[in-house]
Each structure stands twice: as C-alpha cells, then as structure tokens.
C-alpha positions in Angstrom: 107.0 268.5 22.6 105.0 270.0 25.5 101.9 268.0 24.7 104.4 264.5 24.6 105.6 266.1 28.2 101.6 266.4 29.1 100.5 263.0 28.3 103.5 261.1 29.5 103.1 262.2 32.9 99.3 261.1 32.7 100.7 258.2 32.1 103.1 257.9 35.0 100.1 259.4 37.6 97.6 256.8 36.4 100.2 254.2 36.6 101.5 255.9 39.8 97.8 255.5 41.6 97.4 251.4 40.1 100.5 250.7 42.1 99.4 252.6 45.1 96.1 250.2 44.7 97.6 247.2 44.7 100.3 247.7 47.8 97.6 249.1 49.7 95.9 245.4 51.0 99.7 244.8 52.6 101.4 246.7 55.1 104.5 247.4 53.6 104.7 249.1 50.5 105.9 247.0 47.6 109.2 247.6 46.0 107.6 247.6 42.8 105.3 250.2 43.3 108.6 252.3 45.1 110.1 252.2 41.8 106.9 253.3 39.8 106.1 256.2 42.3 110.0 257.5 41.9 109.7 257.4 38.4 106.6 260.0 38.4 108.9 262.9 39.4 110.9 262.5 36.1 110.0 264.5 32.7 112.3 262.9 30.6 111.3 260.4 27.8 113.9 258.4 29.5 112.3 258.4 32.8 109.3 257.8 31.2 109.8 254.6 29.2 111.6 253.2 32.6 108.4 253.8 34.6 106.1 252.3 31.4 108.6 248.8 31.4 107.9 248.9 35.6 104.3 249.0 34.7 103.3 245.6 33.8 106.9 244.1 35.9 104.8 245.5 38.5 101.7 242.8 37.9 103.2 239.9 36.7 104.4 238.1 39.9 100.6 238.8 41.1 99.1 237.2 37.7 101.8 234.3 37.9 100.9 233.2 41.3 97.2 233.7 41.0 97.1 231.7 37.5 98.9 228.8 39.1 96.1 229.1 42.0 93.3 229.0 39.2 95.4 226.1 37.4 93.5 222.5 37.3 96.8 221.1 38.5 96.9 222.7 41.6 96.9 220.4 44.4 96.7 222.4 47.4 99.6 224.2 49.7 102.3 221.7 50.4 101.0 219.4 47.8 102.0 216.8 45.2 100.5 215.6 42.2 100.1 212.3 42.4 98.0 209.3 40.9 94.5 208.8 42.2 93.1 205.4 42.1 90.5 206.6 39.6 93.4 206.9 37.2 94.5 203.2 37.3 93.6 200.9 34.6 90.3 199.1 35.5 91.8 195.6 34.9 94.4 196.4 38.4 92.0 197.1 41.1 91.4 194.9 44.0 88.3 194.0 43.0 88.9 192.9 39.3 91.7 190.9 40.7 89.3 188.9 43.3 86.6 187.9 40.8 89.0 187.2 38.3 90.5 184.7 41.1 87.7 183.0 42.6 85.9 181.4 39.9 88.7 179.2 39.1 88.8 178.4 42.7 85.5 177.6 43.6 85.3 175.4 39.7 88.5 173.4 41.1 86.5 172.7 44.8 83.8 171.6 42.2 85.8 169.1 40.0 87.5 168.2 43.7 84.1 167.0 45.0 83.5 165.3 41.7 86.0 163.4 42.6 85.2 162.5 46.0 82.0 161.4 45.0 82.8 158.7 42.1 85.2 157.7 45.1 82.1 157.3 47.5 80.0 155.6 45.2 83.1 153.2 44.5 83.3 152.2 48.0 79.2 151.9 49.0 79.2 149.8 45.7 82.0 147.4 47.6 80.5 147.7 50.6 77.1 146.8 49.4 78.6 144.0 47.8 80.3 142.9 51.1 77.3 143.0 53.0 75.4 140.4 50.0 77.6 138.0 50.6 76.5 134.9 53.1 77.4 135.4 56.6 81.0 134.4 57.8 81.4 132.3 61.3 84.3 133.6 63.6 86.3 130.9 64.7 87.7 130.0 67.7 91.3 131.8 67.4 90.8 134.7 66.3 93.5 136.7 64.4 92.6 140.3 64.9 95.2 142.3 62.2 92.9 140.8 59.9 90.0 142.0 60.9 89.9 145.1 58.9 89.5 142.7 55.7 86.1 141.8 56.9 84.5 145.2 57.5 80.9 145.5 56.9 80.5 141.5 56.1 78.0 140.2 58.2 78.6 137.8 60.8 76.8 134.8 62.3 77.5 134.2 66.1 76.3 131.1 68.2 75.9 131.2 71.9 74.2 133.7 74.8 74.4 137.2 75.8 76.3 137.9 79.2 72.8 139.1 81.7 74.8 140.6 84.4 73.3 143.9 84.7 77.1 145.2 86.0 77.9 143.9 82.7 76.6 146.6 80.5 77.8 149.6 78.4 75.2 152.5 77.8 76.8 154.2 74.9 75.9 158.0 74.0 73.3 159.7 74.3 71.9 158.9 70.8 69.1 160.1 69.0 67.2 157.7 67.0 64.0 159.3 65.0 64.0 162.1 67.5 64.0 159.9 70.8 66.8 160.6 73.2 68.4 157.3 74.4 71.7 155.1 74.5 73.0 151.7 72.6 73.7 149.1 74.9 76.8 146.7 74.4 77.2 143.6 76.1 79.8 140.9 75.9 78.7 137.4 73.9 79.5 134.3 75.3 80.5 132.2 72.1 79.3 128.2 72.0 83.0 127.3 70.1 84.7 127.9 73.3 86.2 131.2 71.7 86.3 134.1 73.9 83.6 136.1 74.2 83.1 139.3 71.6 81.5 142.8 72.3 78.2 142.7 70.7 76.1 146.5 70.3 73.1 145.3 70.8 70.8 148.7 69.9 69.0 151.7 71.1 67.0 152.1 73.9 65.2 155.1 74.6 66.1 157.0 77.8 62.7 156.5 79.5 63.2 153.3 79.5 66.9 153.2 81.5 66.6 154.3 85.0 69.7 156.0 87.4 72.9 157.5 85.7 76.0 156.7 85.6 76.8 153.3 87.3 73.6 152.8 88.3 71.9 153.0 85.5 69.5 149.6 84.6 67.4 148.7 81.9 63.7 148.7 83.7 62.5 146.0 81.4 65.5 144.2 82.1 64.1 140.8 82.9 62.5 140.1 79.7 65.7 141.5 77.8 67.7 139.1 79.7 65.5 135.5 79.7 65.9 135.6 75.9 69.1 137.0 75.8 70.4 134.1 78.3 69.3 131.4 76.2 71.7 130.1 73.2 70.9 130.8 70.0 72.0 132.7 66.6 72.7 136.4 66.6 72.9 137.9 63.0 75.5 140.7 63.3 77.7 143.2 61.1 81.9 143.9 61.9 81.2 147.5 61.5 84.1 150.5 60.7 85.4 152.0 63.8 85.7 155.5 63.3 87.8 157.8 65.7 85.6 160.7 67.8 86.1 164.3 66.2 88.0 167.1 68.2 84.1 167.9 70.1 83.5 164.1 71.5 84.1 164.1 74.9 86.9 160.9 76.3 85.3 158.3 77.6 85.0 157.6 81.7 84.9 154.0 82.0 85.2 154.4 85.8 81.6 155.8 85.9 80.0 154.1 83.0 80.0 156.7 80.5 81.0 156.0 77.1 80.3 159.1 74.1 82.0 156.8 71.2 82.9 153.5 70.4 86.5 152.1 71.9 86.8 148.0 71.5 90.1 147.8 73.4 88.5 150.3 76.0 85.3 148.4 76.4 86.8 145.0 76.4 89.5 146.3 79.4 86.3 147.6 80.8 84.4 144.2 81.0 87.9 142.0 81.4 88.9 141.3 85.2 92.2 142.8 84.7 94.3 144.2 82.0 94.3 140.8 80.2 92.4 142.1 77.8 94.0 140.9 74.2 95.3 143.5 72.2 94.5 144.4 68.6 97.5 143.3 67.7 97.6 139.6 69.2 96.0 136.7 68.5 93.9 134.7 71.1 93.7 131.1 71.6 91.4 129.8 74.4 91.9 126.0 74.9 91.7 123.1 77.0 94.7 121.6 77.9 93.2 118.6 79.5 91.4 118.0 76.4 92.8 115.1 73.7 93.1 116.7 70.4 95.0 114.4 68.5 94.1 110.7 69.1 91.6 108.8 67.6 89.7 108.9 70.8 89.7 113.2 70.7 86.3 114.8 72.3 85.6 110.9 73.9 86.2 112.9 77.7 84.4 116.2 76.3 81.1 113.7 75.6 81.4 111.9 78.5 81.2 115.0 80.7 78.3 116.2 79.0 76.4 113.6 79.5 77.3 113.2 83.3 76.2 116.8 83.2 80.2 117.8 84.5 80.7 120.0 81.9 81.5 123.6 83.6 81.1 122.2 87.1 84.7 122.3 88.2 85.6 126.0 88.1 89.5 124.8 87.9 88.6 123.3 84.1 86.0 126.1 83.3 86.8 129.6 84.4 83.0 131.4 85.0 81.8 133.8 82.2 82.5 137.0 84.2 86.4 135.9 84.3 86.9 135.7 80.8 88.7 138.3 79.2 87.2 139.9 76.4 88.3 140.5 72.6 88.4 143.7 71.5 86.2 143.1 68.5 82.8 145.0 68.7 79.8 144.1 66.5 76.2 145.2 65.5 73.5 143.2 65.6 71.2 143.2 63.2 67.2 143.9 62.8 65.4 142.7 60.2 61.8 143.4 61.7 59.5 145.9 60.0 58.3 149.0 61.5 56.1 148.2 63.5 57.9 145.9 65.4 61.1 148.4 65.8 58.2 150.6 67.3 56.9 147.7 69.8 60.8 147.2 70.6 61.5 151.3 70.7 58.1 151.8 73.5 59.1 148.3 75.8 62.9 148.6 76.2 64.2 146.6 73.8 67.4 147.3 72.1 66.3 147.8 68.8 69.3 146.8 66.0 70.7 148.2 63.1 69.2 147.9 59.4 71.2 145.4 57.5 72.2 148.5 54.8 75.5 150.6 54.5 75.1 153.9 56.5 77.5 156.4 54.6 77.3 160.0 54.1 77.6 161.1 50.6 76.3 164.4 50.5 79.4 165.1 47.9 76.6 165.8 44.9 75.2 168.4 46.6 78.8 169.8 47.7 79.9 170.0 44.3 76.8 171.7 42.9 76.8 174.5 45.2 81.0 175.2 44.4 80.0 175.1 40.5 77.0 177.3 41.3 79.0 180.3 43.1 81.6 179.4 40.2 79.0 180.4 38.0 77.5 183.7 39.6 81.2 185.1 40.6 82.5 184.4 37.0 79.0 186.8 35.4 80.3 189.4 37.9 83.6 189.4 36.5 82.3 189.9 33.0 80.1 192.4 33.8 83.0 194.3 35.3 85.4 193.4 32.3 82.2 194.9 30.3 81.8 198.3 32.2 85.9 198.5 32.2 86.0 198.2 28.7 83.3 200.6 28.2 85.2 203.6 30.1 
C-alpha cells in the first residue's frame, strides 16, 4: 500500500510540474493547472484518480485549438470558407462564355456581308446595263420626280456651256491620281429652248486655278471657254446624288465654296433669285407669242431667223444669265485615252468621268475577314473545351 502511496504521488508531481510548464508562457495561471496543483497535496486513491482525469482535461482545449490552426480548412482569423474561382466548373468562366459567343457572331457578320454583296453585284449588273443602253435626250419640260428612274443612263445634250467666269462652281478639293484640284460645274444652255441644266464638267488640278474663294479663275480660261461657247453635243451621265457623311463640311455658296454636290443649292446659286424650280415641280419654258397650233406653227420662229431677230429683243428672249436654273446636275463624259486625260490634266482642262459605274464593293473582302476571325476564335474555344475537359 505504501509503494501505491509512493508512486501515485510521482504521478501527481510530474503531472504537477507539466501544468506549471504550460501556464507559465501566460500571466495568469490557468484554472486547470490550479486544480492539478491542489490535487498534489492529497494521498488518497481518490484524490489521486481526480488529479489523473485533470491531467489530459488539462491539454485538450490547447490540442483542440492548435489542431484547428494546423487544419487545411482554416481560413484565417475572422474568416469564411468560401468558393474560389478555381473551384468553378471550367465551362462558367468569363472566358469560356466569350469564345463560346463570338464565333457565332462574327460567322452571322460573315453570312451578313454575303448578302450585301450578291445585293451589290445585283445592282452594278443593272447599272451596267443602264449605262449600255443608247443615250436618252431631255426634253424640253422636264418632269423632275422622275428623274430618279434615269440614274446612271447616259444622256445626250445639244447646246453651249454658259462662259461667264462668275458663272462657275469649283467643287472640293478632290484628288484625282494623287493631284490636288477641284471639278468645275457650269450651267448648259440647251438648243430646245429648255432651261438650262447643271453640267460637272471635270477635274482641274489646283495649279491650274488661281485666287480662292470668289476669285478663283481658271488660268487657261480662254481656250476652255471658245470651245465651250460654241454649240455642239455634250455626252453626259445623270449620276446618283449621294448625301455628305457627318465629316463634310456645309456648303458656303456666299463665298464660292462647295465640299459636295447640292443641285437645288447650285442651281439657287446660279439663278437670279430664288426662282429656282424645285425638285418637286415641273418646268415649262415657252413662248407665248409663238403659234403652236395652226398650220402655219414656227412660220414667225423662221422668219426671225432668218432676219437674224432671233434673241435681239430682250422682252421675247430673257439673256442666258437670267434664266433660272434646274436643279438637275450631270457628268460629262471622257472617252479619250490616257494620254490625252494627261494633256487635259497638265493644260487646265476639265478632264471628265469614264463612262463605267464607280461603286464600292469591297463586301468580299468584308466577309472574308468576319469568317476568318470566326475561324481562329472558334479553335480557341476548342482548345479551351479540350484543356477543361482534361482537368
């Protein structure tokens, strides 16, 4: 019994001086260790069971905290567990989602511009046709809503340009082969007594227009105008009027500068006063005095013409410069061959348009580049699907 006596209380001081180890790192003593200390001064078996149990009761808040420190589910102080992004499904990111998404896009802009171009070719092929047909004569009255039926059909005009050099519209700047210059418009004087139509007559390069503004002149104007004065045939095309873009600059008829095409502008410009017809009227220009009718119709007309009276009384026959203008503006058109639009280009003369359809189509091009990124974006995708699957 003396020897159980001995060894339990080596039991109770070696358990006595663990305790004592442990509360020492704090500054207060812990209540566990308290109760193992008291139980050192028992002998009894009792005392010395009670002091065994407080043993390990003593190191198992310790072991508890410091497992759930060494857990892999700690978190930190304060923490939550939460979900990372590396634990979503591969398929959900952001980036899946956007390469998944644009191929279809970029394939639709493709069939889009597909589109677009068998509706370009459609119209250059009606166009073309148009333009093969044998030119068309304005007449005298000239109903103006239907103009937009005779786009692009070419036109054949009888009479002389108008030479005053007042009377002219520089139009641009344009560049024309890499030459910096303007297109000149001037108002045609028809022989049919109809009034007179806006005619663009070409480009001129810049070094061949001296002053700005309202004084700008042609400097080889004198040769431009004796032919131009003369009657004859001017081969021309009733082009599309297009609307400027958001970057054109308004015209500023006031000072002579025009940046796109206006008719109605232009032929208000070159009209004594606002008398200008409107797109939306017809004109009628005729004689009064004239017999139309009767079997003797045009017998006064001939006779004047051969007195030489025809245009001499100002009262019958307003001049040219007091006629208003229609609002009808047409290219004429150069047939020459390059080296003659190069003679014309280095002397001042307004060099025409080619008698061809001038229409972007650049929509082959368009749709081969959205089918191409189509086709790279959708090989990203599967070789993301590929290293997804793979995880």
């Amino acid at each position: 019994m003396a020897s159980l006596n001995n060894m339990t209380q080596r039991l109770v001081g070696i358990s006595s001086r663990a305790a004592a180890a442990a509360s020492s790192s704090s500054s207060s003593t812990s209540p566990w260790a308290r109760l193992a200390v008291g139980a050192s001064s028992g002998n009894s078996n009792a005392s010395a069971s009670r002091s065994l149990a407080l043993v390990p009761a003593a190191s198992s808040p310790r072991r508890a905290y410091h497992g759930d420190l060494s857990s892999s589910e700690y978190q930190g102080q304060g923490s939550r567990k939460s979900d990372s992004p590396s634990s979503r499904p591969w398929y959900a990111s952001p980036t899946t989602l956007v390469l998944a998404f644009i191929p279809i896009f970029t394939a639709g802009l493709g069939f889009w511009q597909l589109q677009r171009l068998k509706w370009k070719v459609s119209l250059i092929e009606e166009l073309e046709d148009k333009l093969r047909k044998d030119p068309i004569s304005l007449p005298k009255n000239v109903n103006l809503d239907a103009l937009p039926a005779f786009e692009f059909r070419l036109v054949q005009l009888d009479g002389h340009f108008d030479t005053s050099p007042e009377r002219i519209i520089y139009l641009g700047p344009r560049v024309k082969d890499g030459i910096l210059g303007y297109q000149i418009v001037q108002p045609f004087h028809r022989s049919n007594g109809g009034a007179p139509v806006l005619v663009n007559r070409g480009f001129v390069a810049e070094s061949q227009i001296a002053g700005k503004g309202k004084d700008r002149r042609l400097k080889n104007e004198k040769d431009i105008f004796a032919s131009a004065a003369k009657d004859g045939k001017v081969l021309a095309i009733l082009p599309r009027i297009y609307p400027p873009n958001a970057f054109t600059p308004p015209n500023e008829p006031e000072k002579n500068s025009w940046f796109h095409a206006d008719p109605e502008q232009m032929a208000q410009f070159f009209s004594p006063s606002s008398a200008a017809p409107s797109a939306s009227q017809s004109v009628h220009v005729e004689d009064d005095d004239d017999d139309h009718f009767t079997p003797s119709a045009g017998v006064a007309a001939s006779v004047r013409s051969m007195l030489g009276l025809s245009g001499s009384s100002d009262a019958s026959s307003p001049t040219e410069s007091s006629q208003p203008v229609l609002p009808i503006l047409l290219e004429e058109i150069f047939e020459g061959h390059a080296g003659e639009a190069s003679h014309r280009v280095s002397n001042g003369i307004p060099l025409g348009r080619a008698p061809t359809i001038e229409l972007r189509n650049q929509h082959a091009v368009y749709a081969a580049t959205w089918f191409s990124l189509s086709a790279a974006t959708a090989g990203m995708f599967a070789i993301l699907v590929r290293r997804g699957r793979g995880r």
